[in-house]
N, C-alpha and C positions, 0 to 999 in steps of 0.2 A: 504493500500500500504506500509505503515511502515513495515511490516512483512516482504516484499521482499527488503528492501533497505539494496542491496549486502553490499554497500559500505563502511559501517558504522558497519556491521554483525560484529562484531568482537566476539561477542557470540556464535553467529552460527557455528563461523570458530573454536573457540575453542572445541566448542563439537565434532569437528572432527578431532579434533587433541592431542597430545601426551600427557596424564595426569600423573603427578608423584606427588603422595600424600606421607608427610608424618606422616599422622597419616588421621584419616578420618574427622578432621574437618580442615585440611590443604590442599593445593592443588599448585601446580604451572602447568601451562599446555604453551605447544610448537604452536601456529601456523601458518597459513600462507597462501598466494595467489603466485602463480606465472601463468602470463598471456603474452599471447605473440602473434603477430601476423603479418601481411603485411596491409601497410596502400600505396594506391594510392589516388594521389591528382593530379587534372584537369591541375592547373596550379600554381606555386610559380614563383614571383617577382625575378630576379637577376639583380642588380646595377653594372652596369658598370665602369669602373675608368672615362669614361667621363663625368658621371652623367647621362647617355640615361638609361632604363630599359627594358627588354623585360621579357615575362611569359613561361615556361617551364611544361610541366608534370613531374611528381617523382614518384618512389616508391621505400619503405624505413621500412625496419623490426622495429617494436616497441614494447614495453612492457606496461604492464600497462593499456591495453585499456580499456576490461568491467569492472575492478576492481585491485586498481594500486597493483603489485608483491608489497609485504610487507612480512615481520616474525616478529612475535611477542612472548612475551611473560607475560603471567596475572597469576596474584596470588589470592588467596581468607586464608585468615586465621580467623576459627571462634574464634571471643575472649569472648562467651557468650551476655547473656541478648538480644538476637534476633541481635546482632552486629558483621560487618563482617571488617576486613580490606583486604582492594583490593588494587593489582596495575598494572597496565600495560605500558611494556615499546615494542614499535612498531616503525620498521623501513621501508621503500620505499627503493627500490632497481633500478638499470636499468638490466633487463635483458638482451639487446644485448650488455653489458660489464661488467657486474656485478659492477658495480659501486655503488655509492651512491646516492640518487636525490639530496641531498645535500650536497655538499661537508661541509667537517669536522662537520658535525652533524651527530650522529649513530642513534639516536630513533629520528626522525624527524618529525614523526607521533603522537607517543604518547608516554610520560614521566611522569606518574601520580601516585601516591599515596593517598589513603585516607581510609573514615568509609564508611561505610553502615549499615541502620537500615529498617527495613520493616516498620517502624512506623513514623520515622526520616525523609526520605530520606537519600541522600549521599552527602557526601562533598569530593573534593578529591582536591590536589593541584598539580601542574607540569606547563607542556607544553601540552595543548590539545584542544578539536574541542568544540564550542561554542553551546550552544542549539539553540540558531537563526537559525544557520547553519543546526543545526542535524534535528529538526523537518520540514523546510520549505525544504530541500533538499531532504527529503521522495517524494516531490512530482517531481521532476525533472527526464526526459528522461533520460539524462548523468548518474545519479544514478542508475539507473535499469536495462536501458536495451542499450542506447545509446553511450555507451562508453564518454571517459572522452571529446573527440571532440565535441560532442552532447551537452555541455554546453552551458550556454549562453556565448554573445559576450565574450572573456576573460575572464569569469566567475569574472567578475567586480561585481558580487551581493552575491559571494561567499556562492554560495547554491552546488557548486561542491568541495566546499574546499579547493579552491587553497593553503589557507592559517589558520592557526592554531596560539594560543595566547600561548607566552610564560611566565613564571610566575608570572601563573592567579591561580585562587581559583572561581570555580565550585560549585555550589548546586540545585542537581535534588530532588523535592520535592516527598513525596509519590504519588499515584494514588488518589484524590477525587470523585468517582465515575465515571470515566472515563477521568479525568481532572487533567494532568500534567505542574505544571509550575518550569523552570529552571532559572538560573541565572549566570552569570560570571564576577568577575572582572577580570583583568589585571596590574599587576603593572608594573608603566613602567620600575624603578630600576636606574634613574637617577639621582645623588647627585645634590640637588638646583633648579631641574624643575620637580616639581612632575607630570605634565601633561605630559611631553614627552614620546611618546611611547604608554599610558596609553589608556586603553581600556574596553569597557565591551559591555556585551549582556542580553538582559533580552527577554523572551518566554514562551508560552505555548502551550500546543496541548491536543485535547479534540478527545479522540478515543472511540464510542459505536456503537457495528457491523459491519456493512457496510461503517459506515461514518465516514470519520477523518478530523478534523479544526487544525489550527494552524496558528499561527500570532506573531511577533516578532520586535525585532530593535537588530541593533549592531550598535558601536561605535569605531573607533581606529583613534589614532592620529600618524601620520608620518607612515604609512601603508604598503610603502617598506621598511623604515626601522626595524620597530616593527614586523612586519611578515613574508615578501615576500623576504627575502634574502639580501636587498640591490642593488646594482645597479651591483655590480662583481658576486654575485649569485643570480639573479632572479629566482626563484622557479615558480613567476603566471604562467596563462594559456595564456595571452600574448604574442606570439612569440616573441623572441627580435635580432632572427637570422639575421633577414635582418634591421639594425640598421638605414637607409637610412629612411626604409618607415613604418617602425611594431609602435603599439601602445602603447611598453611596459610603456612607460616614462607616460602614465595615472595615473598610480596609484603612479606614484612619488609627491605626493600630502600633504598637512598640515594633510589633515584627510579626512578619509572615511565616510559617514554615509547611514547606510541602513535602510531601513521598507520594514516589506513585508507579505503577507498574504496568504495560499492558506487551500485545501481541496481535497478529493478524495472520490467516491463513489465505491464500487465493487456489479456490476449488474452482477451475477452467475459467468460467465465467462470474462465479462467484465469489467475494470477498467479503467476510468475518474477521472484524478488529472486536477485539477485548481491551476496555482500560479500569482502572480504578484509580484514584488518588487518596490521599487523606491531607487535608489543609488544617491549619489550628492558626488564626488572628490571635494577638497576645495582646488585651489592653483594650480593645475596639473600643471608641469614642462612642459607638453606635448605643452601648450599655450605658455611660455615664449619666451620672446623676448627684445630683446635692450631695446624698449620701456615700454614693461610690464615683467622683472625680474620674479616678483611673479608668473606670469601663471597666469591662469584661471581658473573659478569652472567649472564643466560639471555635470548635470543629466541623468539618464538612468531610464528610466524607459521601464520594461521587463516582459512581460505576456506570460506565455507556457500553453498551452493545451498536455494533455501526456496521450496518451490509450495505452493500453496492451490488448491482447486477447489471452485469453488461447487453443489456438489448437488442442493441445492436451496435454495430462500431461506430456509432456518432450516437449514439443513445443510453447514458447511463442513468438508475433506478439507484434509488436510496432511500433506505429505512432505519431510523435508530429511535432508542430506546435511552434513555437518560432519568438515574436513582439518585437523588440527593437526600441523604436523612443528616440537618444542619442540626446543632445540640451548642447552646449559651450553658456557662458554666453556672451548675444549680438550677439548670431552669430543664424544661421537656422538649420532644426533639417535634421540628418541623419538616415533612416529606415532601419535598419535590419532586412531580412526577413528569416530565417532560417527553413527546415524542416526535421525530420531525419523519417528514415524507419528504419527497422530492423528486426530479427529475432533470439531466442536466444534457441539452443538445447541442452539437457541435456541426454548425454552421461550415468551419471551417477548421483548419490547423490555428489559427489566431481570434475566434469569433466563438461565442455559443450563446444559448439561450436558456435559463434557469429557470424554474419554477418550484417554491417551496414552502411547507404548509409549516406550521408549528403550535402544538396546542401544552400549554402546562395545566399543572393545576397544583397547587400547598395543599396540605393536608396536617392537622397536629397542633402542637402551640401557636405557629404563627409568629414570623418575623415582623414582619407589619406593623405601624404605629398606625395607632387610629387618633387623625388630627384635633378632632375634637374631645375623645378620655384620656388619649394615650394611651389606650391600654394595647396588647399587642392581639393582631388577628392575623386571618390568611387573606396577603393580598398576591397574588400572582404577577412575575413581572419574569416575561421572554426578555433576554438580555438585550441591553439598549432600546428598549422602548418604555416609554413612562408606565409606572406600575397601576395594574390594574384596581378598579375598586372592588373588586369579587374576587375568589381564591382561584379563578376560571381565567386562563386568556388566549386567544387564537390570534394567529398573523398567517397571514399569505404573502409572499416575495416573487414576485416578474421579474425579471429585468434583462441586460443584454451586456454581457463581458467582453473585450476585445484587448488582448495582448499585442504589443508593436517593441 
């Protein structure tokens, strides 16, 4: 399944894109996504000035669905002895304003320089995506074929990438017989508290034939601040539009920690990924109160089942299946029951067409603030869409992908 993960292709996308050598063991190449489409949703939460709430359907153009609009650009310069230096600098766009995903950051995505050796492995240093992330999110629906909605809860286990480490230092090892292991620091860059900010990841994955494993942990401390934009630019997959009742303030936390494990089989035409993770927030802001300042830890643990069926050669079928049982420290757990369909057409080698349903539903204690007791209930919210007023929410995704 690594082979099809759109997400992360930035290889792929290059080979179809505009190569200016200057000399034949140099290279700098142009490329890029842009995607676009219509997303309707069942119902989104609006807060009244009296504190009452009622649920609305919407529909609303967006960008970014099966594969976020990005441009890039990668270099390769051979400097002998089987060694290459590489780097790539890669931006996130909005297409219905051409804006930036983040404001005052240009390559948001990826800011990386480094070696590469066929013998070595690579080292490379910048702003960029963690091998935790890269090989366990090979197995994720929102990766391939589910659009970035199709995540898990928030994408609180960050196998959709919400979030990326800033000056960190990377090393993907060679292949041992089918057997890759990566590694990442992060420094935090704070004078006097070296732990602030400060993060890593450590991974492997083991691909021969049909079969891929992979298994991992990441680490970051202060996790909105260190990644996720801050509290004035939130970047996660947390809606933070409806401030009332959305879950953004989870990850407002002392520190993240993830483990996780999955795998995938390809039966001719068909393909079965297994993952699970386990995430624990230490602190979340989302708990504080008078009485407890500090907040609370919360755990998530999240298992997806993710099939693909190949239809035909320009037609592929997906169905997955997504368990979240979240549990606050001292409190009862809340079930996330999530399942996406879809289907993805391929117009061309650089073109296709998506279409994809998504329906959740909570079940159990209930994350949820209710704006006017506060007390907590089930409000359902598909990742990046304003959370629902009912424990119930649907979304449908259209739209049209084109790689250059």
């Amino acid at each position: 399944m690594a082979d099809k993960f759109v997400k992360r292709s930035a290889l792929a996308l290059a080979a179809l894109g505009l190569s200016i050598g200057a000399h034949a063991q140099s290279s700098v190449t142009l490329y890029g996504t842009i995607d676009a489409g219509l997303v309707y949703t069942s119902n989104q939460q609006t807060t009244h000035t009296n504190g009452s709430t009622d649920g609305h359907a919407n529909y609303q153009l967006a960008g970014g669905n099966l594969v976020p609009s990005r441009w890039g650009l990668m270099g390769t310069d051979d400097i002998g002895g089987g060694t290459t230096v590489t780097f790539t600098l890669e931006n996130s766009f909005l297409i219905g304003s051409g804006s930036l995903l983040q404001s005052n950051t240009l390559f948001n995505r990826n800011a990386w320089v480094g070696v590469s050796n066929g013998t070595y492995g690579s080292l490379t240093l910048g702003r960029q995506y963690d091998p935790f992330s890269d090989y366990l999110g090979a197995y994720a629906s929102s990766n391939n074929w589910a659009t970035l909605y199709g995540s898990h809860f928030g994408d609180v286990d960050n196998l959709n990438e919400a979030f990326n480490f800033n000056n960190s230092i990377k090393y993907i090892s060679p292949s041992f017989g089918g057997l890759t292991v990566g590694g990442l620091f992060s420094l935090g860059g704070v004078a006097g508290n070296f732990s602030e900010n400060k993060g890593f990841s450590l991974a492997a994955t083991y691909a021969h034939g049909p079969l891929s494993l992979s298994a991992g942990y990441l680490e970051l401390n202060q996790p909105l601040q260190a990644a996720l934009g801050g509290t004035s630019g939130y970047i996660g997959d947390f809606s933070c539009a409806n401030a009332s009742a959305s879950y953004c303030e989870l990850q407002d936390a002392s520190r993240i920690r993830i483990f996780g494990a999955g795998g995938s089989y390809a039966f001719d035409k068909l393909n079965v990924a297994l993952s699970y993770t386990h995430t624990r927030l230490s602190d979340s802001q989302y708990f504080a109160s008078t009485a407890r300042p500090e907040g609370a830890n919360i755990s998530f643990d999240i298992a997806e089942l993710n099939t693909t069926y190949a239809f035909a050669p320009d037609l592929q079928l997906g169905f997955a299946y997504i368990f979240n049982d979240a549990k606050p420290s001292g409190s009862s757990s809340t079930r996330i029951h999530q399942v996406n369909l879809g289907a993805v057409y391929s117009l061309s080698k650089r073109t296709a067409l998506y279409a994809v349903a998504i329906g959740q539903k909570s079940t159990g204690a209930g994350l949820g603030i209710n704006p006017s007791t506060g007390d907590s209930e089930n409000l359902a919210q598909i990742p990046n869409l304003v959370n629902s007023d009912t424990d119930k929410q649907l979304s449908v995704i259209v739209g049209l992908r084109h790689n250059f």
